[in-house]
N, C-alpha and C positions, 0 to 999 in steps of 0.2 A: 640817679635822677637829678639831684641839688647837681652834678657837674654838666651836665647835660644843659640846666636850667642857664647856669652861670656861662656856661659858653658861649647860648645865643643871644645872653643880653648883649655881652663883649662886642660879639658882631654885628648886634644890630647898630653899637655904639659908633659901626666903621672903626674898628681894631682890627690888629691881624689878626685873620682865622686860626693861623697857625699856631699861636699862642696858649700855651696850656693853662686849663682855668683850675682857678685856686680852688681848696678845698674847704668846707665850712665844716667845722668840729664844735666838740661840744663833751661836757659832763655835768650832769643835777645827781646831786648826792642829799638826800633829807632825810635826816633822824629826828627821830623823838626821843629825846635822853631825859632820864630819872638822874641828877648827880645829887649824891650826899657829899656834905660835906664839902662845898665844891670850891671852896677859899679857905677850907683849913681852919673856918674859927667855927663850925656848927651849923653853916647857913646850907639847908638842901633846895636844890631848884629844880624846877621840870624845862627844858630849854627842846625847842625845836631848832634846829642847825642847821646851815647851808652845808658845813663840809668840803670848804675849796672848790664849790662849783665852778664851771668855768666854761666858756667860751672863745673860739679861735678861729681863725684863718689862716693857713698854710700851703705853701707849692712851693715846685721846683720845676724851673721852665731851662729846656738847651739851649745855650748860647753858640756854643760852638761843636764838633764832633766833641772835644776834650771837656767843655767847664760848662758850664751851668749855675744859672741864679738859684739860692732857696730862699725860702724867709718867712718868717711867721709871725706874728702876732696876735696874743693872747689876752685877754681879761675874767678877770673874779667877778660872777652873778650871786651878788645876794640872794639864794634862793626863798629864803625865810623871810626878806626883809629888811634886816638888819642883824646888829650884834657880830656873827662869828667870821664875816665878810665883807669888806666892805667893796657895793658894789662898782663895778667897774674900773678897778681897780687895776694896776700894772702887773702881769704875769711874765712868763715869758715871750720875751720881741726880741726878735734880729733880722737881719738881712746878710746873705753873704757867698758865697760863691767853691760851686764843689768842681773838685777837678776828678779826672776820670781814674780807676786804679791806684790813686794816690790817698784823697783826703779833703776836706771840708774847712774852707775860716767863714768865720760866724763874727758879725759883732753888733753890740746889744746890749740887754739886760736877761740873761737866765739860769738858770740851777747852776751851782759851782757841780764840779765834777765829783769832787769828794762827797757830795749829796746825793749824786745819780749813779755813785757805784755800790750803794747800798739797791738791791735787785729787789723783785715784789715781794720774794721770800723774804729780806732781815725788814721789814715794818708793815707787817698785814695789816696794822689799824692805820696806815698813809692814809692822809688828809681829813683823818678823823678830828673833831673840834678839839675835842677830850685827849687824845689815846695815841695821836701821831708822837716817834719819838723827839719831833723836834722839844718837846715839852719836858723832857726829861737830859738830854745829853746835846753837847754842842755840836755844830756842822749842816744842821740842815737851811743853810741860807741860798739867796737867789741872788745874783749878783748885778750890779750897775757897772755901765761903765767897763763893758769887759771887752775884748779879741781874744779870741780863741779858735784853736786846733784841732782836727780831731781825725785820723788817719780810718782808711779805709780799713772795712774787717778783715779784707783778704791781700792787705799790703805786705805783709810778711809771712803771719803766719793764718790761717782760716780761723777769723773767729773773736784773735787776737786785735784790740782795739788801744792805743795810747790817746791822749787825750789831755790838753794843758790852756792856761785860760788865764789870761792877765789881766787885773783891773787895774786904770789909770790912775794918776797919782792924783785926779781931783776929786775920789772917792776919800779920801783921808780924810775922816768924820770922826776919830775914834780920841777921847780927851785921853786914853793912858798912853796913847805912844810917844816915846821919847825921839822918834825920827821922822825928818821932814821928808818927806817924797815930792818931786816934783815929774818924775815920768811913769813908774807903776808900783801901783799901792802893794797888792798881795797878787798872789798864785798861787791857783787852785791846780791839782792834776788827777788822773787816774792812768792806771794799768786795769785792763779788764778783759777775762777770758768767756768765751763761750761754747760746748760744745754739745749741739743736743742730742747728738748719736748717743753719747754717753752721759746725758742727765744733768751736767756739773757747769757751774759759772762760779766764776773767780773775782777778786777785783782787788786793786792795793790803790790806795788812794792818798793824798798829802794836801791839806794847805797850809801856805807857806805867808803872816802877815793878814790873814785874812781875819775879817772881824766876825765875832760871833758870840752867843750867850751860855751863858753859866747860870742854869737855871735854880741850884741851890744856895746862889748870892743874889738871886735877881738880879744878876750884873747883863749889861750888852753891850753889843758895837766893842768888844776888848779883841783888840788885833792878836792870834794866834796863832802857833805854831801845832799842826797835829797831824797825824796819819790814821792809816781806817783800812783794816783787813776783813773782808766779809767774801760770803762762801754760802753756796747751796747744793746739792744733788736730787735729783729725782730720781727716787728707786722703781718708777714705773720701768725700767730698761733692762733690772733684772730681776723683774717679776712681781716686785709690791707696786701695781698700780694704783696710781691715785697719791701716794706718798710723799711727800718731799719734808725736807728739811735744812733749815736756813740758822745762816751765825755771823756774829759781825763784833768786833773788838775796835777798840780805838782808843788813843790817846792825845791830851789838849795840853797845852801850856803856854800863858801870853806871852808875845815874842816883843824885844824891844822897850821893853816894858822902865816906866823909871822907877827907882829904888824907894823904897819905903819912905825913906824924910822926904825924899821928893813930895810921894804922895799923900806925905799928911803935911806941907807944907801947900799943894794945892786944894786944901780937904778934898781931897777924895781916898777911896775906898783903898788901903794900906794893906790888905790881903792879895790883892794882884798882883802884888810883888812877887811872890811864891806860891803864886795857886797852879795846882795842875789839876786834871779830868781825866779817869779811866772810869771808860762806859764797856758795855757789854750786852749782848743777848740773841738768845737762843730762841727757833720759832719751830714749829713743825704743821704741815697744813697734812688734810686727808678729802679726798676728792672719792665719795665711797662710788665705785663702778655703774656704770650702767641707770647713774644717776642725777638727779641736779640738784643733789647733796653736797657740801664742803663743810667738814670742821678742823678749827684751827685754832693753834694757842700760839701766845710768847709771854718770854720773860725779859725784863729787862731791866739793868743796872747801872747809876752813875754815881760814882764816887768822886768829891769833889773836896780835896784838901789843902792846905796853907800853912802856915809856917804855926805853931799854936791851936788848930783845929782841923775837922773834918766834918762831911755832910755826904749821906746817901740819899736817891731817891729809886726807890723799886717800884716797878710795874709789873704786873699780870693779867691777864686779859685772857678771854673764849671768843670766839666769833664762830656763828654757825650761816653757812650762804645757803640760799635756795637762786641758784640761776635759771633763771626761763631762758634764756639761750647768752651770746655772745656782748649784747647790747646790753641785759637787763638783767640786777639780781637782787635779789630780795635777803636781807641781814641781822640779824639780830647779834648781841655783843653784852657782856660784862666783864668788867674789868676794877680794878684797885690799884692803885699809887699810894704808898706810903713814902714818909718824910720822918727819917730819923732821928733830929732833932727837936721836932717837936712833942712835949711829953703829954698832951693835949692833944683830941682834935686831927691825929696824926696819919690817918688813912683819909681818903676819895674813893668811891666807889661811884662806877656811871654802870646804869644799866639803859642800853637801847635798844630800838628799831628803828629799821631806815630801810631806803632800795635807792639804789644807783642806776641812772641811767645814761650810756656814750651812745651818741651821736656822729 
């Protein structure tokens, strides 16, 4: 209906008919969350959450038998009002142009690739306020400033997708890097498999100079060097329906980075010098038959060390879905973070409700 509606305004506007009309999208995600403890020093809040609601428009109209335009643009809906979103905010936007059999360049601002080869299985609480793991382990950024690539699935092999993505060198924001850029800053890539005859999605993933956070230094914007193994299978295929189970490993390390005197000669923070990140975690979802039941747990781990120290932080979490169909699902969730340095105060615990619905 909404492309139907968009069509005839197009033409009554005296546009071409022939023109395909773009698509209006959309996500409202609102919880009601219980967090204790929700800053570590004692303080519990009751917080109603937007959740990376969001809003979009997208299409892909033929230029030629071969290429064709796509392009989208997106923004963040404070659903709640304020606090966990702010609204209207810059999401994913690009414009860019797909060829036939071959592949897609895009350029814009959106998810690095090593962000998007993490599949629905490795972070069932995505775009949770609380619970996403961008909050615990580094990689989950959205990028400015980028060109990128991204090959058809059935360019080689069926399924099989490569994927590589360059931001410009006037993105260089980051006060630890000891090198100047003046044509492109970092790259992001993925390798990523798909095959649902058989259940199993794959994906290897690298950014290379790309900035991002170290959440048990509250450090950001540190340009790093890291790669990202993640994996799922669905044993509905041979005969656990409803089953699946999801894993993702990675590892950070600032790349470029100046030496220690350096950085206590600029005060700043003197542990970047040799800080690395291995994160990890395991999820498993259950979709019980014949129903519009889902229950689903994860685990997950980031270990963040330096030359004279270290810092974990663990998560775990339940989520239980009621989906009234494809659009709509109704969620409830508890989960814990702890921080193992602090001998205080050292767990979070969010208990919620919420319901999602795509448009």
């Amino acid at each position: 209906m909404k492309k139907m509606l968009l069509a005839a305004t197009i033409a009554s506007l005296g546009l071409n008919a022939a023109q395909a009309a773009p698509t209006i999208y959309g996500k409202l995600n609102v919880s009601l969350n219980q967090v204790d403890n929700k800053d570590y020093k004692g303080t519990d809040e009751t917080q109603l959450n937007s959740n990376a609601s969001r809003i979009g428009i997208k299409g892909e109209e033929k230029l030629t038998d071969n290429v064709g335009v796509v392009y989208q643009a997106e923004w963040a809906i404070s659903t709640d009002g304020s606090g966990s979103d702010t609204d209207l905010s810059a999401r994913n936007r690009f414009l860019g142009l797909k060829f036939k059999d071959i592949g897609t360049v895009k350029a814009g601002q959106y998810d690095s690739y090593f962000k998007t080869s993490a599949g629905k299985y490795q972070d069932i609480f995505n775009d949770d306020t609380n619970l996403d793991i961008t909050k615990t382990m580094y990689g989950e950024e959205r990028l400015k400033n980028v060109v990128g690539f991204e090959t058809d699935k059935n360019l080689i092999v069926p399924g099989l997708q490569f994927n590589v993505q360059a931001q410009m060198g006037e993105n260089n924001n980051s006060v630890y890097s000891s090198k100047e850029r003046d044509s492109i800053n970092g790259v992001s890539t993925s390798l990523t498999y798909e095959n649902k005859d058989y259940g199993i999605a794959a994906g290897l993933a690298g950014n290379f100079a790309v900035a991002g956070a170290y959440n048990a230094l509250s450090l950001k914007d540190i340009e790093s060097d890291a790669y990202r193994i993640t994996g799922s299978i669905d044993l509905s295929t041979i005969g656990a329906k409803g089953l699946v189970f999801g894993a993702l490993y990675q590892f950070a390390e600032p790349s470029n980075s100046p030496s220690a005197d350096a950085l206590t000669a600029a005060k700043l923070d003197t542990r970047v010098a040799t800080l690395e990140e291995k994160a990890w975690l395991i999820s498993a979802g259950y979709t019980i038959p014949e129903t519009p039941w889902t229950v689903k747990g994860q685990y997950q781990s980031a270990e963040t060390q330096w030359s004279g120290g270290d810092r974990t932080i663990d998560q775990y979490g339940l989520g239980v879905d009621y989906n009234f169909n494809k659009q709509a699902r109704f969620y409830g969730v508890v989960a814990q973070q702890k921080r193992d340095w602090q001998t205080d105060d050292d767990k979070k615990t969010v208990f919620g409700l919420g319901m999602e619905y795509n448009f």
